[in-house]
LUMTI-790806 format. One record per residue: residue number from 1; x, y, z negated of N, C-alpha, C, O in turn; residue in one letter. Coordinates in pm, whole numbers. Example, Ala and Ser with C-alpha at 12.3 -4.5 7.8 and 13.67 -1.06 7.14 Angstrom:
<atoms>
(1,(1319,-569,-780),(1230,-450,-780),(1320,-330,-780),(1424,-332,-846),'a')
(2,(1285,-225,-708),(1367,-106,-714),(1290,3,-787),(1341,114,-804),'s')
</atoms>
This chain:
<atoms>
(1,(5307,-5816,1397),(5421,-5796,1307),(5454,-5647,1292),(5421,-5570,1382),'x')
(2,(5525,-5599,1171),(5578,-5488,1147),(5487,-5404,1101),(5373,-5449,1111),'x')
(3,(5498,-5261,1037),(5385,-5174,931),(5387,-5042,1017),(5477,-4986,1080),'x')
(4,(5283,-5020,1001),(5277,-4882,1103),(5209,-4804,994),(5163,-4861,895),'x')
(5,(5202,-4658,1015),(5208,-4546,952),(5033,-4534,887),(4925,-4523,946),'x')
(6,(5065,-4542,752),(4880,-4538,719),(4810,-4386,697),(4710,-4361,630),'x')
(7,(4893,-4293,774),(4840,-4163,758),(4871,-4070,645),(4947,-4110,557),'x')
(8,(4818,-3947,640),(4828,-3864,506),(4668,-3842,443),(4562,-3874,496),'x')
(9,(4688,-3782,326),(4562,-3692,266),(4557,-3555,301),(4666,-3501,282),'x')
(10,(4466,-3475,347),(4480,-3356,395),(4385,-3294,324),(4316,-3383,275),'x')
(11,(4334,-3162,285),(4276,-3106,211),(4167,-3080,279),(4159,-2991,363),'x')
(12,(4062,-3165,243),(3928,-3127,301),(3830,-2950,234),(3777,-2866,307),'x')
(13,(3834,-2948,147),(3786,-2839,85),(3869,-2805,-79),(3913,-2914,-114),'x')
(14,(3886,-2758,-128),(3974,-2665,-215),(3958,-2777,-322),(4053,-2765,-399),'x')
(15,(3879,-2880,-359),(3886,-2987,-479),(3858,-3111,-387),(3811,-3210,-443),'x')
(16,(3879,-3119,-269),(3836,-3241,-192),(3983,-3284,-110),(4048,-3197,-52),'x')
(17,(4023,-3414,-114),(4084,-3433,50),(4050,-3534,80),(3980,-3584,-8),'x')
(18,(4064,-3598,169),(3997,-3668,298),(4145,-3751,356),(4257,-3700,364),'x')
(19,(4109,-3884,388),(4244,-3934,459),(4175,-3926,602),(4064,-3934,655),'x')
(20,(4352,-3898,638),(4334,-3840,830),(4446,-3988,865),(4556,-4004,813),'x')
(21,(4397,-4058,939),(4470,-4148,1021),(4626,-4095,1069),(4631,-3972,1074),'x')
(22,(4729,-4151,1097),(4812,-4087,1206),(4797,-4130,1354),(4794,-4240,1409),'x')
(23,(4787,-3980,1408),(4754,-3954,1566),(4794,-4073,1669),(4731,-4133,1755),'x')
(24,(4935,-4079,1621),(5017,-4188,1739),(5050,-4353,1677),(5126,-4443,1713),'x')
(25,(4950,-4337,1562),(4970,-4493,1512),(5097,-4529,1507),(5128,-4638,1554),'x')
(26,(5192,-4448,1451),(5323,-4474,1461),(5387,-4588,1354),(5330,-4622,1251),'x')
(27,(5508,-4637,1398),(5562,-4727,1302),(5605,-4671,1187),(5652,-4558,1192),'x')
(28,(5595,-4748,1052),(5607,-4693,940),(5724,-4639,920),(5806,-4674,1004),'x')
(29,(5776,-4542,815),(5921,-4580,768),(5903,-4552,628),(5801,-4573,562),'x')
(30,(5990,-4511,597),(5979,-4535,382),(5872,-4491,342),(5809,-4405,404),'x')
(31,(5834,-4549,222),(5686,-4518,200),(5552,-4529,288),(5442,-4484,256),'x')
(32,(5581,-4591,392),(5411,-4651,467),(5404,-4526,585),(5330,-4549,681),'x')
(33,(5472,-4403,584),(5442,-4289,663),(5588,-4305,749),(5707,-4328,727),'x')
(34,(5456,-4266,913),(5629,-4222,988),(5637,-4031,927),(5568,-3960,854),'x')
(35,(5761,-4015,1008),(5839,-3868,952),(5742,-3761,971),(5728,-3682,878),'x')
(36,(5654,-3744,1104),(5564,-3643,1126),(5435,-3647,992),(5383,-3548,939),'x')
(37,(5410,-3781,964),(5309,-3734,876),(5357,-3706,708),(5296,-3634,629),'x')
(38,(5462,-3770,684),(5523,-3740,577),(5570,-3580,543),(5580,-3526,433),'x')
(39,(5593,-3528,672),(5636,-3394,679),(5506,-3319,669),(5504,-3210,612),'x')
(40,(5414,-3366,715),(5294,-3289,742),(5207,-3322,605),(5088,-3292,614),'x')
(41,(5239,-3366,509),(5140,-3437,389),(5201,-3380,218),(5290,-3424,145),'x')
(42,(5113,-3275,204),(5160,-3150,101),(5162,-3247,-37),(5238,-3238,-133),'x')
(43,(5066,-3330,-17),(5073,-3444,-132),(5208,-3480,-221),(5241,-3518,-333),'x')
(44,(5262,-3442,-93),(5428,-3556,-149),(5487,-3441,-286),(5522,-3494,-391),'x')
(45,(5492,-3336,-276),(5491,-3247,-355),(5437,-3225,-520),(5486,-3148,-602),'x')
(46,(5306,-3330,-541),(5240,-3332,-625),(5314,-3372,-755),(5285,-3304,-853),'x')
(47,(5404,-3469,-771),(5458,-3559,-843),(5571,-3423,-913),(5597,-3430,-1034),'x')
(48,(5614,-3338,-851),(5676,-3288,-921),(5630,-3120,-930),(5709,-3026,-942),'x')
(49,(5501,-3112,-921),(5502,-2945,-894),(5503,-2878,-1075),(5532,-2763,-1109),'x')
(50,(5454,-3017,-1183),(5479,-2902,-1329),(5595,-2907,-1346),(5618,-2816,-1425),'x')
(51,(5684,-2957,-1323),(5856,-2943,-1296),(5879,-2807,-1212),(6001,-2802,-1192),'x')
(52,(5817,-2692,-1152),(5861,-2577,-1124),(5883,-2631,-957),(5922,-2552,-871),'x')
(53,(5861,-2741,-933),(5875,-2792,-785),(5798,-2682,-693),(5728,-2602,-755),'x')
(54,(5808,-2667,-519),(5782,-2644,-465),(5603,-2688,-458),(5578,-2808,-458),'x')
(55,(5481,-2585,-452),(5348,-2624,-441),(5292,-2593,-293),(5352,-2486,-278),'x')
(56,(5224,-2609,-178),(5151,-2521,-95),(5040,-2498,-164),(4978,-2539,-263),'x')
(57,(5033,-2399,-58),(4869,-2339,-134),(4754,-2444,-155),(4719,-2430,-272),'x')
(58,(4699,-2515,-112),(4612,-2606,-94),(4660,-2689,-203),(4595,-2679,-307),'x')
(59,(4744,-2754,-203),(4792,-2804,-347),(4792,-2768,-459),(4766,-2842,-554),'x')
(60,(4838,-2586,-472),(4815,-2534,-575),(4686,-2562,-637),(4661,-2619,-743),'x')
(61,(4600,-2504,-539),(4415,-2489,-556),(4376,-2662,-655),(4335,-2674,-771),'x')
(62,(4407,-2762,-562),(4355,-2869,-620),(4430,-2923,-743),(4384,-3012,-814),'x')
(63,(4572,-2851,-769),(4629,-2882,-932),(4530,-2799,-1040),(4474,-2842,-1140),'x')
(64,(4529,-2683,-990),(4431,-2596,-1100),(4335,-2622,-1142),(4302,-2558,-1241),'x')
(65,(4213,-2755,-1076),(4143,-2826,-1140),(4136,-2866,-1263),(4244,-2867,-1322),'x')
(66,(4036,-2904,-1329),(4061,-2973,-1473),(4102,-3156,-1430),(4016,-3226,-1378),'x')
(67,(4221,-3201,-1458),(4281,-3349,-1475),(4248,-3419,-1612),(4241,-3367,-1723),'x')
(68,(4226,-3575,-1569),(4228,-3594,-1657),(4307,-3707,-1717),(4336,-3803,-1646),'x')
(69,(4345,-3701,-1848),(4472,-3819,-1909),(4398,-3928,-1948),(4288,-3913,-2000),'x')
(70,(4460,-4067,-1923),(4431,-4209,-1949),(4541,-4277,-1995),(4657,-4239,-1987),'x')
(71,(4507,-4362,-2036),(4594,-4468,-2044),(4517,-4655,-2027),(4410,-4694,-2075),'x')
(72,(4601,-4724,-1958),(4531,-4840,-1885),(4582,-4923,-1937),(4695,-4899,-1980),'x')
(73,(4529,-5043,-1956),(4592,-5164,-2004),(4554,-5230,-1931),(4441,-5210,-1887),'x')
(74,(4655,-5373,-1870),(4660,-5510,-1751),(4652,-5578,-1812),(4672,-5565,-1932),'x')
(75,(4608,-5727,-1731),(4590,-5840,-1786),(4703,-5922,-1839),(4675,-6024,-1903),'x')
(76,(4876,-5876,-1814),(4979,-5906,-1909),(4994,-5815,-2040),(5103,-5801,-2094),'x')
(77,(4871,-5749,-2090),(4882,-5662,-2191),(4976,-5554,-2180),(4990,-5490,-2284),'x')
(78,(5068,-5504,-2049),(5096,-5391,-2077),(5011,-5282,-2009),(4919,-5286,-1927),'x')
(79,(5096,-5153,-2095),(4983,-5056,-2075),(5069,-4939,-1997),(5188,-4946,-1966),'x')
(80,(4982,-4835,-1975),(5072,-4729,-1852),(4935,-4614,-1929),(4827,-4628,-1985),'x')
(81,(5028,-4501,-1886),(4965,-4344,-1908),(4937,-4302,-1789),(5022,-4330,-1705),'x')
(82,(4822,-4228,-1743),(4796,-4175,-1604),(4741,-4058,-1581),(4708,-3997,-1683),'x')
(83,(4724,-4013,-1497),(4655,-3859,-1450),(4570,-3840,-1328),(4624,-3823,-1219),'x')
(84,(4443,-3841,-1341),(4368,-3821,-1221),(4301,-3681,-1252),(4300,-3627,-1363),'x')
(85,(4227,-3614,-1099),(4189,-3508,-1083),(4018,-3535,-1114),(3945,-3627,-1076),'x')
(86,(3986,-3406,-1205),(3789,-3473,-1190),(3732,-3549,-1114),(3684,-3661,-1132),'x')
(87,(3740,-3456,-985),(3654,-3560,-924),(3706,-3756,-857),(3660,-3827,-767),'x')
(88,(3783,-3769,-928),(3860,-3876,-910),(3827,-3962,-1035),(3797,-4078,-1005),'x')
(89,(3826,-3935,-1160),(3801,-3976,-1251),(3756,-4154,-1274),(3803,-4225,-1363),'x')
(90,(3648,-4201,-1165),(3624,-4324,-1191),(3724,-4370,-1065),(3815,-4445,-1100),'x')
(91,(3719,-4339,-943),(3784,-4402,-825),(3921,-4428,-885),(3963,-4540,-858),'x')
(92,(4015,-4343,-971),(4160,-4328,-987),(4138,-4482,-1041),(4175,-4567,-960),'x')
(93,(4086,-4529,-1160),(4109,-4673,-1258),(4044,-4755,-1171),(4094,-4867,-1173),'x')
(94,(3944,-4743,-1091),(3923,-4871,-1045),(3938,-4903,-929),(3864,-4988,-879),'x')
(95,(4067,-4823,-837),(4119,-4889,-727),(4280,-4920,-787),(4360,-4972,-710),'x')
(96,(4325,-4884,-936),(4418,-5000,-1018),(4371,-5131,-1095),(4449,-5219,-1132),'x')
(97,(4229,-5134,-1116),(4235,-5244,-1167),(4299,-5327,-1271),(4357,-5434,-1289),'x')
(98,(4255,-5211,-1336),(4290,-5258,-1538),(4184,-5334,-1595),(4065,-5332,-1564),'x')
(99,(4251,-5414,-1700),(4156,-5463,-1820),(4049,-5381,-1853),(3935,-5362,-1811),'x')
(100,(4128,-5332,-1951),(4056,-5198,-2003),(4163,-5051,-1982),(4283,-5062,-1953),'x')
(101,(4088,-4907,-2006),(4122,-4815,-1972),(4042,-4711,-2043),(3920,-4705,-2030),'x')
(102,(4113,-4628,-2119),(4063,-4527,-2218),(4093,-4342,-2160),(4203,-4295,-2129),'x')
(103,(3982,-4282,-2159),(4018,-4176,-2111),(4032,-4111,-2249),(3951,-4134,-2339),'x')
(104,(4168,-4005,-2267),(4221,-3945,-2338),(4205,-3823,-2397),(4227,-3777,-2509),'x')
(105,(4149,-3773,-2271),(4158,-3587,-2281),(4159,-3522,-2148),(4230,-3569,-2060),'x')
(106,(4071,-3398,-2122),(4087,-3337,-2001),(4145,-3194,-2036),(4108,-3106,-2115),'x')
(107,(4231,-3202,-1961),(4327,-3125,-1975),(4253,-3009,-1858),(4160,-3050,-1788),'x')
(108,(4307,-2855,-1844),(4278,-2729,-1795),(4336,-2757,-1640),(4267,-2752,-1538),'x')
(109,(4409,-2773,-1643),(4490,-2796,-1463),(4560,-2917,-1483),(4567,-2961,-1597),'x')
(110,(4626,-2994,-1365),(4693,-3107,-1358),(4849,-3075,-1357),(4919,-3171,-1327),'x')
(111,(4922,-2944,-1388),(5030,-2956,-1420),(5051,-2985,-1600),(5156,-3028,-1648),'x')
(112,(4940,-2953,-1673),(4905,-2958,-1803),(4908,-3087,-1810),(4992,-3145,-1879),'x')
(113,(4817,-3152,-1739),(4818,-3306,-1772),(4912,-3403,-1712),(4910,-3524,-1735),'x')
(114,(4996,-3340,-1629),(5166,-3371,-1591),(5229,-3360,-1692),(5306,-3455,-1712),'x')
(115,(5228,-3281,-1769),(5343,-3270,-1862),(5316,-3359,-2002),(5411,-3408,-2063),'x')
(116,(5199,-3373,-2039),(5117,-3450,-2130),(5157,-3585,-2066),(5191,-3675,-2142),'x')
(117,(5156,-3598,-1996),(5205,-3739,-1918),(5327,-3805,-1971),(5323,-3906,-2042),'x')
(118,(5441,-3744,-1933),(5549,-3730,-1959),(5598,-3746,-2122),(5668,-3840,-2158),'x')
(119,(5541,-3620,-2230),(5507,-3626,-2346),(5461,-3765,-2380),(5550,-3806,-2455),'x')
(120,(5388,-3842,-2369),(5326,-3994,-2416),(5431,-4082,-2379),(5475,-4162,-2461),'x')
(121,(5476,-4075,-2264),(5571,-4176,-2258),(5696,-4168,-2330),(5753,-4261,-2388),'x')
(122,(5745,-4011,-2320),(5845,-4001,-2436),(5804,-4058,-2595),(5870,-4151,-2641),'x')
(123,(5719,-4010,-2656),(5678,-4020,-2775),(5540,-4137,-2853),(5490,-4158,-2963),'x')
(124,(5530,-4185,-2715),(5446,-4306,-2734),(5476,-4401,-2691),(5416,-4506,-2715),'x')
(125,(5584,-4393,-2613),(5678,-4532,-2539),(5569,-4575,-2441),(5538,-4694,-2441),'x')
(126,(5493,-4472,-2336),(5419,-4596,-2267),(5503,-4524,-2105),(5559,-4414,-2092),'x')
(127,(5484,-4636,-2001),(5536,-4636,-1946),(5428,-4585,-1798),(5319,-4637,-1773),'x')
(128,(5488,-4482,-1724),(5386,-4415,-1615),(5338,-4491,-1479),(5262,-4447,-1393),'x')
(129,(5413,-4638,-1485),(5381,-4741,-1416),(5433,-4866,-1432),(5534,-4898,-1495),'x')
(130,(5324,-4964,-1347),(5349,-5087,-1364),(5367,-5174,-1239),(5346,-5115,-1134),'x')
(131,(5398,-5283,-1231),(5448,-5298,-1122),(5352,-5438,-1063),(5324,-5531,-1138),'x')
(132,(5315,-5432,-938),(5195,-5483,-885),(5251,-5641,-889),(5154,-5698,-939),'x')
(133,(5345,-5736,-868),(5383,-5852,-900),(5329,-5893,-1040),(5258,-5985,-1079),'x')
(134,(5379,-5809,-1086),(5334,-5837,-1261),(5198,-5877,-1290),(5168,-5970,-1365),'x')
(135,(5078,-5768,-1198),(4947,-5749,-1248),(4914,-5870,-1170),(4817,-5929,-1216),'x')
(136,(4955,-5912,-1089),(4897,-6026,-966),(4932,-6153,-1076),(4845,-6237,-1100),'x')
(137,(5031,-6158,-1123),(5104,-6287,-1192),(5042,-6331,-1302),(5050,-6448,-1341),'x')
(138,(4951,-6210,-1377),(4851,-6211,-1515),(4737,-6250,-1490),(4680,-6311,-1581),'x')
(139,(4655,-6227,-1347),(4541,-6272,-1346),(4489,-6425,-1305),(4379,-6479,-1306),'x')
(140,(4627,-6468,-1269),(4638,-6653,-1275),(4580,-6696,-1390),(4509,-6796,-1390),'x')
(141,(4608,-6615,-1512),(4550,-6697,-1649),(4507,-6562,-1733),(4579,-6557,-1833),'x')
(142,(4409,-6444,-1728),(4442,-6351,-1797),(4378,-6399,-1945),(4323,-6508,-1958),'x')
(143,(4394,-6300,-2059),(4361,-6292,-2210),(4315,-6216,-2210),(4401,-6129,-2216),'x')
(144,(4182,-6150,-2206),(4134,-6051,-2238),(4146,-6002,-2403),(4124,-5883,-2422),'x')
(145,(4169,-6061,-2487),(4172,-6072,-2629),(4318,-5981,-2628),(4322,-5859,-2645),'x')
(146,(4433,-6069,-2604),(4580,-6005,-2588),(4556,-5858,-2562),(4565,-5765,-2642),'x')
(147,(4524,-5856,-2433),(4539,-5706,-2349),(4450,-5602,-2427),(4489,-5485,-2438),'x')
(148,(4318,-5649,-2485),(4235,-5574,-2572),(4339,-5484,-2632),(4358,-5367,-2599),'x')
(149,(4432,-5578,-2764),(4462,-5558,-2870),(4575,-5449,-2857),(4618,-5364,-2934),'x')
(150,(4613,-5498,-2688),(4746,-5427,-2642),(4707,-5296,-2650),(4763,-5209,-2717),'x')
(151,(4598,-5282,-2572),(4510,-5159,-2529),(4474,-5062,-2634),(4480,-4943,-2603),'x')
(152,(4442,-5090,-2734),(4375,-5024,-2875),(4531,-5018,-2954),(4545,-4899,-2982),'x')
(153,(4623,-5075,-2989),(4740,-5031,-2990),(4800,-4908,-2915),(4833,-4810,-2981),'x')
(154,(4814,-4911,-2779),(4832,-4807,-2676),(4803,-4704,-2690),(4877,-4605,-2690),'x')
(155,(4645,-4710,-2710),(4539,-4577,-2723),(4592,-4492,-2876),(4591,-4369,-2887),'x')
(156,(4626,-4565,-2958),(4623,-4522,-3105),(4762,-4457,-3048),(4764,-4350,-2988),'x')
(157,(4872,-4533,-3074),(4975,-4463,-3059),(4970,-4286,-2961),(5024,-4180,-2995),'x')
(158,(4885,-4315,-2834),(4865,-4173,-2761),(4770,-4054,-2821),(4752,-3942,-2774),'x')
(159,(4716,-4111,-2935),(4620,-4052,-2997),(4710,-3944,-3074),(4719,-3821,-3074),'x')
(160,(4771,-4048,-3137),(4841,-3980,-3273),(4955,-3880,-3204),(4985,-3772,-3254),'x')
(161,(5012,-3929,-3089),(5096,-3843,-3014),(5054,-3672,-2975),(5123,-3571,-2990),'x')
(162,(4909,-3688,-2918),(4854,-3618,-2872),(4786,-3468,-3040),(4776,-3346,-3043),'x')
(163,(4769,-3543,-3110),(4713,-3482,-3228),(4863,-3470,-3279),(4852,-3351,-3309),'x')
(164,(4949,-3489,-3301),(5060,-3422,-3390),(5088,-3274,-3269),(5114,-3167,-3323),'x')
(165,(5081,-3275,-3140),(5089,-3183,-3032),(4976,-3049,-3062),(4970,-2937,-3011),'x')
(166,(4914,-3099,-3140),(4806,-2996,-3209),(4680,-3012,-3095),(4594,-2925,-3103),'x')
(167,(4663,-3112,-2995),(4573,-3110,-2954),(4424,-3165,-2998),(4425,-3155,-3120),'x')
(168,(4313,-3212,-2964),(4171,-3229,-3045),(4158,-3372,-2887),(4126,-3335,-2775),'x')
(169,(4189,-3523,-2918),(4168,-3572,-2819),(3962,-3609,-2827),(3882,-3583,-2917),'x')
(170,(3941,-3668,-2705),(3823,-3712,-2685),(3806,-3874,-2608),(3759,-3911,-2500),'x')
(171,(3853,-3928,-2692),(3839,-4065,-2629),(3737,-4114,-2615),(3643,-4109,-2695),'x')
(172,(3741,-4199,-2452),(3568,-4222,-2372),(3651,-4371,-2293),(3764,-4370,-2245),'x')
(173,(3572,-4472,-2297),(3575,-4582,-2268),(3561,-4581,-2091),(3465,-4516,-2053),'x')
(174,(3630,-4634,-2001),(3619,-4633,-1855),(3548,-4726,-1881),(3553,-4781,-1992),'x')
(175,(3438,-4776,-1750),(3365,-4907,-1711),(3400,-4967,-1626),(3371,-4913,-1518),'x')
(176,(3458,-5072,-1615),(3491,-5146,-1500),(3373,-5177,-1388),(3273,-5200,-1455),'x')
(177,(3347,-5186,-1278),(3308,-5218,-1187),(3302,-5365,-1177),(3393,-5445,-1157),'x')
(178,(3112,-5392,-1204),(3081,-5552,-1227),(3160,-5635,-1137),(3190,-5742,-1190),'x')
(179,(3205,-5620,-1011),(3243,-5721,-933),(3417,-5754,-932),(3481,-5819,-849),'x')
(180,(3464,-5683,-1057),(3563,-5787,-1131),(3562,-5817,-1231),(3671,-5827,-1287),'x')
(181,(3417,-5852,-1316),(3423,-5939,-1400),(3526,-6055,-1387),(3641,-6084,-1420),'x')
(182,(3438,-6096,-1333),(3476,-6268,-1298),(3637,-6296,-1325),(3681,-6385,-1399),'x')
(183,(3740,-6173,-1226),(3847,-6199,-1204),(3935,-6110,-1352),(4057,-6121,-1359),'x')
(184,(3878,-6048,-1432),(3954,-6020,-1551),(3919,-6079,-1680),(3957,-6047,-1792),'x')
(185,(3798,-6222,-1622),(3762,-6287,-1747),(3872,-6398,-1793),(3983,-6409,-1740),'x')
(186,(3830,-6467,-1887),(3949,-6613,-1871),(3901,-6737,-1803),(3783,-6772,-1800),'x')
(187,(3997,-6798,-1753),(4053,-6867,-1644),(3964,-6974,-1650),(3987,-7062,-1733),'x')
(188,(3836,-6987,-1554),(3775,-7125,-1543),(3822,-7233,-1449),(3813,-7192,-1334),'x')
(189,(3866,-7348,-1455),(3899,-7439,-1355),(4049,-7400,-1273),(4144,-7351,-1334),'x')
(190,(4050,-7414,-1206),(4210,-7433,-1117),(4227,-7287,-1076),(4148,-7267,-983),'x')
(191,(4273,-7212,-1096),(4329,-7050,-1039),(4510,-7060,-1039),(4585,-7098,-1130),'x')
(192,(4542,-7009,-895),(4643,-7037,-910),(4665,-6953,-793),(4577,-6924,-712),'x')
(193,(4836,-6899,-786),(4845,-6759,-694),(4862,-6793,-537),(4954,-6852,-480),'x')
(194,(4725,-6727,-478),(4789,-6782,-319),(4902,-6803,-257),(4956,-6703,-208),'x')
(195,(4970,-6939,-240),(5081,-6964,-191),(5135,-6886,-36),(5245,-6912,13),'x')
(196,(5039,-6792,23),(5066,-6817,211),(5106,-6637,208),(5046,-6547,151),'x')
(197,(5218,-6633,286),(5244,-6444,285),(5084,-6441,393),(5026,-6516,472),'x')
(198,(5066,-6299,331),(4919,-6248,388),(4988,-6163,541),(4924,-6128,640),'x')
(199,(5080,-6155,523),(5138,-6105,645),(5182,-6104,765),(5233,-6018,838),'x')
(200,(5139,-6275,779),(5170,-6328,869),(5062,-6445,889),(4984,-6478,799),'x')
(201,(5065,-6509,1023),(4960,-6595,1022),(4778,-6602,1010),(4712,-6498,1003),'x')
(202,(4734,-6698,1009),(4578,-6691,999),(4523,-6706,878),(4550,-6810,818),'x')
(203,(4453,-6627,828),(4385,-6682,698),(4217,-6725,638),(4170,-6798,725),'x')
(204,(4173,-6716,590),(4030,-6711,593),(4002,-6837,458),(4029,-6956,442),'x')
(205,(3915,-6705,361),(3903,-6756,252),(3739,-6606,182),(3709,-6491,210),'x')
(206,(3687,-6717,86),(3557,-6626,56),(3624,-6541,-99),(3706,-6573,-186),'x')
(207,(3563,-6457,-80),(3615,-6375,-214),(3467,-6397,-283),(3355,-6387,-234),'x')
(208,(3530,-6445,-471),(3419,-6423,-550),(3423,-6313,-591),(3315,-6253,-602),'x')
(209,(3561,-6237,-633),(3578,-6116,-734),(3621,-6034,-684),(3663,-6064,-572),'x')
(210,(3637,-5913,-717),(3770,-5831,-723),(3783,-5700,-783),(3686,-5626,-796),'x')
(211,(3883,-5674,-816),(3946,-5595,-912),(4050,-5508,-868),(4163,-5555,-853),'x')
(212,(4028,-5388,-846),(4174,-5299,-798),(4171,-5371,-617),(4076,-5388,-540),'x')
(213,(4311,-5397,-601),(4327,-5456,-453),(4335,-5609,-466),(4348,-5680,-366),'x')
(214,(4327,-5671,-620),(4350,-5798,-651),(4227,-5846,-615),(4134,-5765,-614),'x')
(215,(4197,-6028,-567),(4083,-6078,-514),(4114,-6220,-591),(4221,-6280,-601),'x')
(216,(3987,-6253,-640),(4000,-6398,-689),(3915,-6468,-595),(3797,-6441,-614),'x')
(217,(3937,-6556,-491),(3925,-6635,-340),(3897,-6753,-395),(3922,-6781,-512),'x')
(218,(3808,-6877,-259),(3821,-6974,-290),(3830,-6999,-76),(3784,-6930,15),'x')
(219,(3904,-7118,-77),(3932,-7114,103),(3835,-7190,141),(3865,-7233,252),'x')
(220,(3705,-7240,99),(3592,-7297,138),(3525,-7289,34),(3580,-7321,-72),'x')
(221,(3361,-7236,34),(3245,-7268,-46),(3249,-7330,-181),(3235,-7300,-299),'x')
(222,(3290,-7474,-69),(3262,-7608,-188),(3405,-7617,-271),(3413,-7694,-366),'x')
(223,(3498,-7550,-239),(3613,-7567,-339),(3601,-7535,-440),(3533,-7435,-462),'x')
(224,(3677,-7626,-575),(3692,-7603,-694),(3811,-7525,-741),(3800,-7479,-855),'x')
(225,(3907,-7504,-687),(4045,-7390,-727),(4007,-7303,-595),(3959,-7307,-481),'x')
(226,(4075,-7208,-710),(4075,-7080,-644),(4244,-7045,-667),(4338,-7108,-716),'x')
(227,(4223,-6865,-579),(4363,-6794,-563),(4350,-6700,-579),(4249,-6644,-535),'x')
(228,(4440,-6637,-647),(4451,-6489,-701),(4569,-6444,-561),(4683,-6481,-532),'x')
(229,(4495,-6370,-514),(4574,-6268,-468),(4616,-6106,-429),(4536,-6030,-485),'x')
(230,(4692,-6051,-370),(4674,-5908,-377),(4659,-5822,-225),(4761,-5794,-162),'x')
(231,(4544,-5791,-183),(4544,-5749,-66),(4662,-5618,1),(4720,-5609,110),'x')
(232,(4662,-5528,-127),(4747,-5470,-79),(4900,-5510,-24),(4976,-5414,-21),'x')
(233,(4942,-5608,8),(5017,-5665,125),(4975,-5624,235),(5066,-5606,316),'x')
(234,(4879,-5604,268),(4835,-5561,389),(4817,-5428,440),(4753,-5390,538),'x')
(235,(4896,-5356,346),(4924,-5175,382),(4978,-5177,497),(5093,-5221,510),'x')
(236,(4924,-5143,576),(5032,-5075,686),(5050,-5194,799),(5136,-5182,886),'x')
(237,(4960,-5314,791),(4993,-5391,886),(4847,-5385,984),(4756,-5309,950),'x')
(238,(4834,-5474,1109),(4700,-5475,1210),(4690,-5621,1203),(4754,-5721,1236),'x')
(239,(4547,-5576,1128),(4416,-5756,1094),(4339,-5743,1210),(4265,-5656,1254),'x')
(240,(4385,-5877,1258),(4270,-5912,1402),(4184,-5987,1277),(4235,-6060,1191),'x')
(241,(4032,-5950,1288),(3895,-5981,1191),(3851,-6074,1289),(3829,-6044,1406),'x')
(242,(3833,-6241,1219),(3755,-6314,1317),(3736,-6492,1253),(3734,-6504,1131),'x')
(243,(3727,-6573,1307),(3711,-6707,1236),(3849,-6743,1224),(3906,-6772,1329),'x')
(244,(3926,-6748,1097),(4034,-6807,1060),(4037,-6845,962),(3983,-6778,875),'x')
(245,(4116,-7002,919),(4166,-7054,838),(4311,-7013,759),(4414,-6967,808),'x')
(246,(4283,-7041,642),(4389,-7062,542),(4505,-7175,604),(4460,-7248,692),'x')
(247,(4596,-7188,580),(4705,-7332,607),(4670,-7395,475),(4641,-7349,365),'x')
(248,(4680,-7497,518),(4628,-7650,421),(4698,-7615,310),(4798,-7555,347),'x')
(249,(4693,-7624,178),(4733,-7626,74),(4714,-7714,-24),(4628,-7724,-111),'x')
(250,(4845,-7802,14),(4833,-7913,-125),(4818,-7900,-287),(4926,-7854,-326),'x')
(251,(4754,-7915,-369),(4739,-7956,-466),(4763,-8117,-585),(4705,-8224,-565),'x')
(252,(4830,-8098,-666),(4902,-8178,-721),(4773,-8195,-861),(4795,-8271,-955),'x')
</atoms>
């Protein structure tokens, strides 16, 4: 029981960082970090440094990179604007686990594409996040058709945003990662959202798919329904790995 501290990012080399464990495996507190590593994790800083915020050096270095702008669409068809660093580029979309996802434009440094951020959502109405209940709740039955349409809507609107700004965009199609097909296609046979908190108790179930931290499961082989669920519940908690069952789950 209870969440203990999942560490910081520390700057491995001037465009690289590296996650460092915390030392004393400490118990969590806001945000997944106890106080020593939160204090110690220049990261936290990032979110507001084109706001004139406080940068360290090491931070500075890896904003000055070329970033780059997206915008993502989920399997409830909404869509979100985003910002990853080059070398992040494919890892950033496919540990969220979108439908689809259009890269926008690479911007000169990532306070540039901070502020471009900001800009789209003002003037394109899209919104800089979405909220993980939501994305878990869509892939029970997703539409790929819907979210398409959502998506190419999205993109246009950031397009036109971006070009009245006098900029020249370059729109490039992300690829999803084959092994969530399955779970962002439409809905074969019984899918339905794992009933059991992952946080407690024994579980044990085979994964066919997955997508982002979302997993489309079945709790034996030969079963015909499956469960959508979201691993990330499991931030910050300790999995004993070993032969366990799911709790029985009736079906109607």
């Amino acid at each position: 029981p209870g969440r203990f501290c999942t560490g910081r990012y520390g700057f491995a080399a001037t465009f690289q960082v590296t996650p460092l464990p915390c030392p004393q495996q400490a118990q969590a507190g806001p945000g997944g970090q106890c106080a020593t590593c939160r204090e110690r994790d220049d990261f936290r800083f990032a979110h507001h440094a084109h706001k004139g915020g406080h940068t360290p050096a090491a931070l500075t270095a890896y904003l000055d990179q070329p970033h780059l702008l997206y915008v993502a669409t989920f399997a409830h068809a909404a869509s979100k604007v985003g910002t990853a660093a080059a070398p992040r580029r494919v890892s950033r979309l496919d540990e969220q686990g979108p439908m689809y996802a259009t890269y926008l434009l690479q911007a000169r440094d990532g306070r540039t594409a901070r502020v471009l951020e900001d800009t789209l959502s003002r003037d394109a109405g899209l919104a800089q996040a979405v909220r993980g209940p939501a994305k878990l709740a869509a892939l029970t039955d997703p539409d790929p058709r819907q979210a398409r349409a959502a998506h190419v809507s999205a993109v246009g609107r950031a397009l036109t945003a971006l070009t009245a700004l006098g900029l020249s965009p370059e729109p490039e199609e992300w690829a999803p990662p084959g092994c969530g097909a399955e779970l962002r296609s439409p809905r074969e046979g019984e899918r339905l959202a794992y009933p059991h908190d992952l946080r407690e108790g024994g579980h044990g179930f085979q994964v066919d798919s997955c997508s982002g931290s979302h997993a489309l499961v079945r709790l034996a082989p030969e079963d015909d329904a499956r469960y959508v669920l979201d691993l990330s519940a499991l931030k910050g908690r300790r999995v004993l790995i070993g032969s366990y069952t799911s709790p029985a789950t009736p079906l109607q």
